[in-house]
C-alpha positions in Angstrom: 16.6 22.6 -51.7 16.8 18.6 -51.8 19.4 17.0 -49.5 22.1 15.1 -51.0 22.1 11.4 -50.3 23.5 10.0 -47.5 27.0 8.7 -47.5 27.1 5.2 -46.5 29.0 4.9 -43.1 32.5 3.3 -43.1 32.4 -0.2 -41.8 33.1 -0.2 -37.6 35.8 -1.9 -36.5 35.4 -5.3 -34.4 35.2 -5.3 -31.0 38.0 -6.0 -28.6 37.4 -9.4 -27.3 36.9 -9.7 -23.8 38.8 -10.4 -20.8 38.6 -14.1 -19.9 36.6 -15.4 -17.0 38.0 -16.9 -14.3 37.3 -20.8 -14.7 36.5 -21.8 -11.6 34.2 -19.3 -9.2 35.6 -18.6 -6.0 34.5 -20.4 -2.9 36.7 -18.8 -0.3 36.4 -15.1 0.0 39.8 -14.8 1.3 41.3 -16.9 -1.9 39.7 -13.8 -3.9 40.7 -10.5 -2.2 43.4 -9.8 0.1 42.5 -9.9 4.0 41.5 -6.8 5.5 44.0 -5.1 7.7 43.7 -5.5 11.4 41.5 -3.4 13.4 43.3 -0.9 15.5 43.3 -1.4 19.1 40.2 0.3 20.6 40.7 3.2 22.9 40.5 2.6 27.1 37.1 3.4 28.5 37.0 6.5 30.6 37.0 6.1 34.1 33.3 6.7 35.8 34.1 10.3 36.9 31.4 11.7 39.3 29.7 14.9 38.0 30.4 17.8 40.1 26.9 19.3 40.0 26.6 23.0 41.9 24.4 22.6 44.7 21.2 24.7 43.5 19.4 25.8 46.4 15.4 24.4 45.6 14.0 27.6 47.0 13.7 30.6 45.1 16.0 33.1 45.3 12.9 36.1 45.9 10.3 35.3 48.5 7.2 35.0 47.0 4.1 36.8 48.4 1.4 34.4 50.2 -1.4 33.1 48.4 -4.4 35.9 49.3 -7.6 33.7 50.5 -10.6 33.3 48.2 -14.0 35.4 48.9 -16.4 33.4 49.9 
């Protein structure tokens, strides 16, 4: 079965034009955006607290059994 021809496609409509460029390019970065907003005031240091370590005893908490001596 042949395919019919091809309707030609309507004509597209123009293009919007587009936005105008800014004549002159800025220089100062503040002249082009708003300035930031002020930082918020940073938080006290904490005070240098000691840490309160347990006192571990370094011996063990069994006794361990003496080395036996080599055979000669």
């Amino acid at each position: 079965m042949p395919l019919a021809p091809l309707k030609p496609l309507p004509p597209r409509p123009p293009a919007p034009p587009a936005p105008p460029l800014p004549s002159v390019a800025c220089v100062e970065p503040s002249a082009c955006r708003p300035p930031l907003p002020p930082l918020p005031p940073a938080p006290p240091a904490a005070p240098d607290v000691p840490l309160m370590l347990p006192a571990v005893p370094l011996t063990p908490s069994r006794p361990v059994p003496p080395t036996p001596p080599l055979p000669p």
